[in-house]
N, C-alpha and C positions, 0 to 999 in steps of 0.2 A: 554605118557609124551609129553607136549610140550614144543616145542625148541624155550628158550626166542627170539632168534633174527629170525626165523621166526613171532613169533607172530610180533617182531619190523618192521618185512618186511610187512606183511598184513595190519598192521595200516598203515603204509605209502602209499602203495597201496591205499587204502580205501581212506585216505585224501589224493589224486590228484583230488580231484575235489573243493576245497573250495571256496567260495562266496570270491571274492574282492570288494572294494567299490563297496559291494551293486548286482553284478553281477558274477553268476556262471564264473567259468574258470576252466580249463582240464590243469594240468600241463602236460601230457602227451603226448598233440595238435599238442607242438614243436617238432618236429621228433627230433633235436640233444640234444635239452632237454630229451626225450624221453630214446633213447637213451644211453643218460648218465645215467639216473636212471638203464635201466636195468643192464645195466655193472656194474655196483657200487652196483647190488644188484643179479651177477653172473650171468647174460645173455649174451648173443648175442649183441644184440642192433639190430638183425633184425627188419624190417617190418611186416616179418611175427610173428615173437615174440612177437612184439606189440602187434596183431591183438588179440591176444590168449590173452594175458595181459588184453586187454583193456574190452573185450568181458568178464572174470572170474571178472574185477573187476566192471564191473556196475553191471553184474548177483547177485553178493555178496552185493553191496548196496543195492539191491532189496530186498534181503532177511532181512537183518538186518532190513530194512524201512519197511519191513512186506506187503511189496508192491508185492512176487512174492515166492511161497513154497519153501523151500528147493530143493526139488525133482527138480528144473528147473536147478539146479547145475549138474544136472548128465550128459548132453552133454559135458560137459566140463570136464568131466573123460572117458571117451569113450575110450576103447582102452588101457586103465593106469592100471598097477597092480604094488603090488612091490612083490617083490622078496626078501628071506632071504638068509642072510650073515651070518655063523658061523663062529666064531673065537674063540682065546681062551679067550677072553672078553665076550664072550657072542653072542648075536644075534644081527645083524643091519637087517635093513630093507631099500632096495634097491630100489629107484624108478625106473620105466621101463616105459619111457615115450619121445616122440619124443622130441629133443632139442630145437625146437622153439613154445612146448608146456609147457615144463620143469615152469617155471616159474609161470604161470598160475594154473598149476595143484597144486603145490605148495601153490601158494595163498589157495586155495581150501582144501585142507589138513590141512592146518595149521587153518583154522578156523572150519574144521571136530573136530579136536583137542580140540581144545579152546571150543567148543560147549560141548564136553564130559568131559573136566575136570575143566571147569570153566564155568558153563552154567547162561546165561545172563551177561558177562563181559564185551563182547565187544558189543557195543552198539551204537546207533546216540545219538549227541549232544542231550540236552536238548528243546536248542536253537533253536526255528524254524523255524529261518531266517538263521542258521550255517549247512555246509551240512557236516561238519565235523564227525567223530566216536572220539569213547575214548575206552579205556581196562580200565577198573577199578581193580586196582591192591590194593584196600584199603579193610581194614578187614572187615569194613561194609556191603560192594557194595553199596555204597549211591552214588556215584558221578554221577554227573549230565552233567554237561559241559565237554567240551573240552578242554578248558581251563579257568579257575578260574579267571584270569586275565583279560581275555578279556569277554568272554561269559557269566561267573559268576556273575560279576560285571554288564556289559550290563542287564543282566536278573533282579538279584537285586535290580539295579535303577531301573527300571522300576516296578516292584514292589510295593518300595516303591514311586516314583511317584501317582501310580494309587492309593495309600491308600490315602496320600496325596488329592488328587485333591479328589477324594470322601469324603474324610470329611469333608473338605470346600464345600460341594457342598450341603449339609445337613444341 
């Protein structure tokens, strides 16, 4: 099963790197920015936290961009297992993983997940200028952008532009 607000954690993860006018940026960069993301999303806010963070979440673009196998994910489980929790609810599943690794591994898991119960969701932007990802949570799996507003529309016009100018150009 996965756990909607990890999956909300890993897309956010994933989009700390988005294009601003025009030029890549790493929300990540600013240590106290940094920082605050991990705490706000049950970390540390160490350095070495980061380091783990930062390291699971380019390896992860990589994969999704089709730029780097799977399998390159597996240094960044090293050492991680979980362990089961009997109660009288049933069984949890315990991660066993160093705390300034915790978060990272994490990331990593939750898109193990996402990959086995919703394979091809989460995905890059359409948009080839947006370095953005999307979960596509629609009954189709059609969505393309990142956001409809921004990228959708971008994409669209442009589109129609180019029909545009080609038929005048005939």
């Amino acid at each position: 099963m996965v756990d909607p607000g990890q999956q909300d954690t890993l897309l956010e993860l994933l989009n700390t790197t988005p294009v601003v006018n025009g030029a890549p940026r790493d929300k990540l960069a600013d240590a106290e920015a940094a920082a605050a993301w991990q705490r706000a999303h049950g970390g540390t806010g160490s350095d070495e936290e980061l380091r783990h963070l930062v390291r699971a979440r380019d390896a992860l673009q990589a994969v999704l961009r089709d730029d780097a196998p799977a399998t390159s994910l597996a240094p960044l489980l090293k050492g991680v297992c979980r362990r089961p929790r009997i109660s009288a609810g049933g069984v949890d599943w315990e991660l066993d993983a160093p705390v300034e690794r915790r978060l990272a591994v994490e990331a990593v898991l939750a898109w193990s997940a996402l990959q086995e119960a919703k394979p091809g969701r989460l995905r890059p932007c359409a948009n080839p200028e947006c370095r953005l990802f999307l979960l596509d949570r629609s009954k189709t799996n059609r969505a393309r952008w990142c956001s409809m507003a921004v990228c959708g529309n971008r994409m669209k016009a442009r589109r129609h532009y180019q029909r545009t100018r080609d038929s005048t150009a005939e």
